[in-house]
N, C-alpha and C positions, 0 to 999 in steps of 0.2 A: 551414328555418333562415333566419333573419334577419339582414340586413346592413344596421342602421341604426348603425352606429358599433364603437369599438374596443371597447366596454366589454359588447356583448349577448354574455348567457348563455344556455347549454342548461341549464335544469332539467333535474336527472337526478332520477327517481323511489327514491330508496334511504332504508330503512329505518334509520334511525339507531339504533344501538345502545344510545348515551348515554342515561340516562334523561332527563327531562322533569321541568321543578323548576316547580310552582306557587307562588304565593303569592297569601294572601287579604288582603291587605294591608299594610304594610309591618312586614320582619322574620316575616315567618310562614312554618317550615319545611314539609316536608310531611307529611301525617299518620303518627305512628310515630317520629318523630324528635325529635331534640333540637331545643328550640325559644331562640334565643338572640339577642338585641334591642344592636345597636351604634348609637346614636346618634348621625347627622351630623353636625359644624360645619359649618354653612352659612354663606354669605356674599353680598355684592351679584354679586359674579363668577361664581359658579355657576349664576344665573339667565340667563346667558349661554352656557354648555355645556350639549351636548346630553346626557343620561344614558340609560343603561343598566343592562341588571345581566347575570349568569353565573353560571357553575359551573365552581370548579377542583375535579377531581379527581386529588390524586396515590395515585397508584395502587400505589406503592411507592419506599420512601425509609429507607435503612440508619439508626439510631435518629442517628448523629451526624452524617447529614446535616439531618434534620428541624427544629431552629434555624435553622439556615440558610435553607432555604424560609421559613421565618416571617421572617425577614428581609426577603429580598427582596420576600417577597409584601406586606408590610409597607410598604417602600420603594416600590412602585411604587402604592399605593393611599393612603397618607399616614397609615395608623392602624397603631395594634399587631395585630397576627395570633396571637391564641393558637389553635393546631389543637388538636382533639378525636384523639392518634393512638391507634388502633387494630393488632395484629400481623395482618398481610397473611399470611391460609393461604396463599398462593398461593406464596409464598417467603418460607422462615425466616428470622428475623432482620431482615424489613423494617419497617413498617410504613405505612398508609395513614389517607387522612385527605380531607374535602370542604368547600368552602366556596362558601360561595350570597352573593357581592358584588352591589353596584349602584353604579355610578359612571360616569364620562366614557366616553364612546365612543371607543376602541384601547387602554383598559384591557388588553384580552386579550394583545394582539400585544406589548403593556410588560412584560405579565408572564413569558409565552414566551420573553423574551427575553431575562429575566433568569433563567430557569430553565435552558434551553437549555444541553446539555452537559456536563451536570453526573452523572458517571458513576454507576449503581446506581438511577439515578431514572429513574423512568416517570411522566408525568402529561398530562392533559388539562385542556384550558380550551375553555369557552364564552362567546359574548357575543352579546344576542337583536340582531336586527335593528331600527331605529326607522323615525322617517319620510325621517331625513338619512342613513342608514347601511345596511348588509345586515349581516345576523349573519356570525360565523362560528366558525370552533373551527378549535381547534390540539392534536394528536396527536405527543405527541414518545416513543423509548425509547431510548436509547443506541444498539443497533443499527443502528435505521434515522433518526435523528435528527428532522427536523423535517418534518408535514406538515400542511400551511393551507389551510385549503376555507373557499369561503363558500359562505353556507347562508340557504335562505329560512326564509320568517313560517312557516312547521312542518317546517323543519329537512332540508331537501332540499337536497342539495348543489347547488351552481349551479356548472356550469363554461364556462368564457369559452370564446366558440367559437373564440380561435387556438388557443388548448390543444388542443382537441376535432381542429383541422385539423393542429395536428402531430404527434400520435397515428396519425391516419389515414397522413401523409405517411410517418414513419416502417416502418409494419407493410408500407406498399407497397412501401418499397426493402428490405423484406427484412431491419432492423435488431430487430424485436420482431413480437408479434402483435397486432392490435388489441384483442384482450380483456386480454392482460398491461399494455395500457397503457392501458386503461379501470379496470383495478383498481385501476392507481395515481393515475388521478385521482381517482379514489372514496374512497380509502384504506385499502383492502384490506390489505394485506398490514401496517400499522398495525392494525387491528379485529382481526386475526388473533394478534395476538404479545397486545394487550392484552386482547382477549376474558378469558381465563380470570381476570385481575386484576380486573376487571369483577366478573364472577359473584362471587368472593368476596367483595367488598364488600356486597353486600346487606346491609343494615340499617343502613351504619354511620346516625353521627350526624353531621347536616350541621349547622351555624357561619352563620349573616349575617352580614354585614357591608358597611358603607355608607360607600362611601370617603368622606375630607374632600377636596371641591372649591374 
């Protein structure tokens, strides 16, 4: 374990569950999917921010909330958001939807942020890591509300070693056990409630889109 400053992490080896969004170019979904081409305005100022891109997936969202998300996901990326929604087997009456963005780096954390709370809604966000940045993803369900991991260049969680040492501190005074609090910094018990919202999604139809900078 290394102690070259406040900011070293433990790569942790775990399997991410999220899938994995290629693209062969820009706006190219992945094979099997809807393929749908948004246009950026670009400007002199955008050659100044650093860009990225992700993967929102809500994973379930009652039909009269589903504006709404477009909204906000709207508002925090600067273009209109039409979702492709789809009815979530997973629970009647909701439904689910995915968009594959590329824009400014803490895009993800703006949009988390403005989703956050919002009762009956389940979703995830991704954002890749560049050269100025780490990735990271955000797992929220009403339940258990908000959890943020950063994650390396193939999606392995990275956790800051004070985390890791008050984990350990904790299970030694007898307040939890070390595996219960290594799940939670993994985000176990998130994977666990949103897994089966997951599995039903397969196939949907994912949406691009490239925020204006």
């Amino acid at each position: 374990m290394g102690h070259n400053g406040p900011n070293n992490y433990i790569r942790v080896i775990h399997r991410d569950r999220i899938r994995s969004v290629e693209s062969a170019g820009e706006g190219v979904a992945r094979a099997g999917t809807k393929e749908i081409k948004v246009t950026a305005q670009m400007n002199t100022h955008s050659a100044t921010r650093t860009a990225t891109r992700g993967v929102l997936y809500v994973h379930s969202a009652p039909s009269a909330l589903c504006p709404h998300v477009e909204w906000a996901v709207g508002g925090v990326l600067g273009v209109a958001v039409n979702l492709d929604w789809i009815p979530q087997p997973a629970q009647a009456g909701t439904y689910r939807a995915e968009l594959s963005w590329s824009g400014a780096v803490g895009s993800a954390a703006a949009v988390a942020s403005a989703l956050k709370g919002w009762n009956h809604l389940r979703f995830e966000i991704t954002e890749e890591p560049t050269s100025a940045s780490e990735g990271v993803r955000f797992s929220y369900t009403p339940e258990l509300g908000v959890f943020h991991a950063v994650t390396g260049v193939h999606g392995d969680i990275m956790i800051p070693e004070d985390r890791l040492k008050a984990a350990v501190v904790k299970a030694a005074l007898g307040e939890t056990t070390l595996l219960v609090e290594i799940d939670k910094l993994l985000g176990k018990p998130w994977d666990d409630e949103l897994e089966t919202f997951r599995y039903a999604g397969e196939g949907a139809p994912v949406r691009w889109l490239h925020q204006v900078v």
